[in-house]
C-alpha positions in Angstrom: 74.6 105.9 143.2 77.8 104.0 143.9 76.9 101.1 146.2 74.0 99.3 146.9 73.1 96.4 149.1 72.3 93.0 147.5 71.7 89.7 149.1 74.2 87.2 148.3 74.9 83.4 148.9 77.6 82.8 151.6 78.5 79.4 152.2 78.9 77.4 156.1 81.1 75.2 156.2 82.2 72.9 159.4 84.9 72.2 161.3 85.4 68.0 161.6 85.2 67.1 165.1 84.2 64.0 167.7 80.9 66.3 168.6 80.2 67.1 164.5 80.6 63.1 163.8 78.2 61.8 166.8 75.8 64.7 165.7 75.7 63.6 162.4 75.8 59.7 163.2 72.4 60.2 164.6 70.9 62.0 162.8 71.4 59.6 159.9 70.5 56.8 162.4 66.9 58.5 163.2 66.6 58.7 159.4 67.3 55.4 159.4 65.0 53.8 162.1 62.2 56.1 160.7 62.6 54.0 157.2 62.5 50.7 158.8 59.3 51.8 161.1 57.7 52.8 157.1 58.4 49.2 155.6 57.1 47.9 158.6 54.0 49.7 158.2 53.8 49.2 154.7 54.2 45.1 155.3 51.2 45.6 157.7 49.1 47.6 155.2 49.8 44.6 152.7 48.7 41.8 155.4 45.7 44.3 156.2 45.0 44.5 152.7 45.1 40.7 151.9 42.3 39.8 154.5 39.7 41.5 151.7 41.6 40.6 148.6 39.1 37.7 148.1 37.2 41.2 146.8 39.4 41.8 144.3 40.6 40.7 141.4 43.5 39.0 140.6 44.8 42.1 138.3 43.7 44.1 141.4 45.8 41.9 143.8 49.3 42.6 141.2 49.1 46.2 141.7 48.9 46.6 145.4 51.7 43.7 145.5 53.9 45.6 142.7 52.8 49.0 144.5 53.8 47.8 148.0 57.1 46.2 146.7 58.1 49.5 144.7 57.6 51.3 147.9 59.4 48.8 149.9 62.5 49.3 147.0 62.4 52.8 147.1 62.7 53.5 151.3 65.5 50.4 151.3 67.4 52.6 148.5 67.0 55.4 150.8 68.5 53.2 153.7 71.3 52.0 151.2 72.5 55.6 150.6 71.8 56.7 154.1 74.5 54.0 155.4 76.9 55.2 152.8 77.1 58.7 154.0 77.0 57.1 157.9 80.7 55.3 156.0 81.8 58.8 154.8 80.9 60.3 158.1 83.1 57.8 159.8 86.1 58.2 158.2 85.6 61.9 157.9 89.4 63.0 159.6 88.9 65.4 162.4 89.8 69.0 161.5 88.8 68.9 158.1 86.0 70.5 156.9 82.6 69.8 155.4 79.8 71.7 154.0 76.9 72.6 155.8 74.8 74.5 153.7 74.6 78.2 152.4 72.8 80.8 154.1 71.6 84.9 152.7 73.3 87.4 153.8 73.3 91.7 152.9 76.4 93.1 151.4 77.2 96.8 150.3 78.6 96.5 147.0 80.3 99.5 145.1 81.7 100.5 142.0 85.3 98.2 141.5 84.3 95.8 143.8 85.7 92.3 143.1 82.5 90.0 142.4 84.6 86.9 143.0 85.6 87.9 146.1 82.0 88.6 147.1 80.8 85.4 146.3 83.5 83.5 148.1 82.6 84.7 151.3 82.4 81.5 154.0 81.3 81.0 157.8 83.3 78.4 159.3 81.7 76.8 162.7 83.1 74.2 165.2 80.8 72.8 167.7 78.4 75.6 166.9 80.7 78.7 167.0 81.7 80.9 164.6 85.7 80.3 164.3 86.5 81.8 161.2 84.7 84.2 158.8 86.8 84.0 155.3 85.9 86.3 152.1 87.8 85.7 148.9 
């Protein structure tokens, strides 16, 4: 047996352009809207949850405060890093290119084959096309 087919990592990467950046601007802007809609609802719970706190007690009443605020911390920190990549994104210069994930794909590999240059194998898209296929 002198080759055999594996499954092996091969990376996409993406060509910088004015369609890549408005693509990417929104998405991070939905993200964005969706974490302000999730403290909204989590200041509502809290004002819900205050109309039967005469129920509980005052140890009670800390925890769903400290609970609520932590939650409240945790999607802001989300929004905080969120707006930093929106910055990146911006001054991202057009024809450069960015990673977009890794994907499997099947390769024949023999005897003598260069690993390295199996491994480096990359898909370059622009506006959803393939332009470029680079191995090694």
């Amino acid at each position: 047996m002198n080759k055999i087919r594996i499954l092996r990592p091969v990376t996409i990467r993406a060509r910088v352009t004015p369609a890549l950046k408005a693509r990417l601007k929104q998405e991070i802007e939905a993200e964005v809207r969706q974490l302000d809609l999730e403290v909204q609802e989590l200041e509502t719970q809290l004002k819900r949850a205050q109309l039967t706190m005469a129920n509980m007690t005052p140890q009670q009443q800390l925890q769903l405060r400290q609970a609520v605020d932590l939650e409240k911390q945790k999607r802001q920190a989300e929004k905080e890093a969120l707006l930093e990549r929106l910055r990146e994104i911006e001054a991202l210069p057009l024809g450069s290119e960015v990673f977009q994930g890794t994907v499997q794909a099947v390769a024949e590999v023999g005897v003598g084959d260069d690993w390295e240059s199996l491994l480096a194998t990359e898909i370059v898209v622009e506006d959803g096309r393939i332009i470029a296929i680079r191995r090694g």
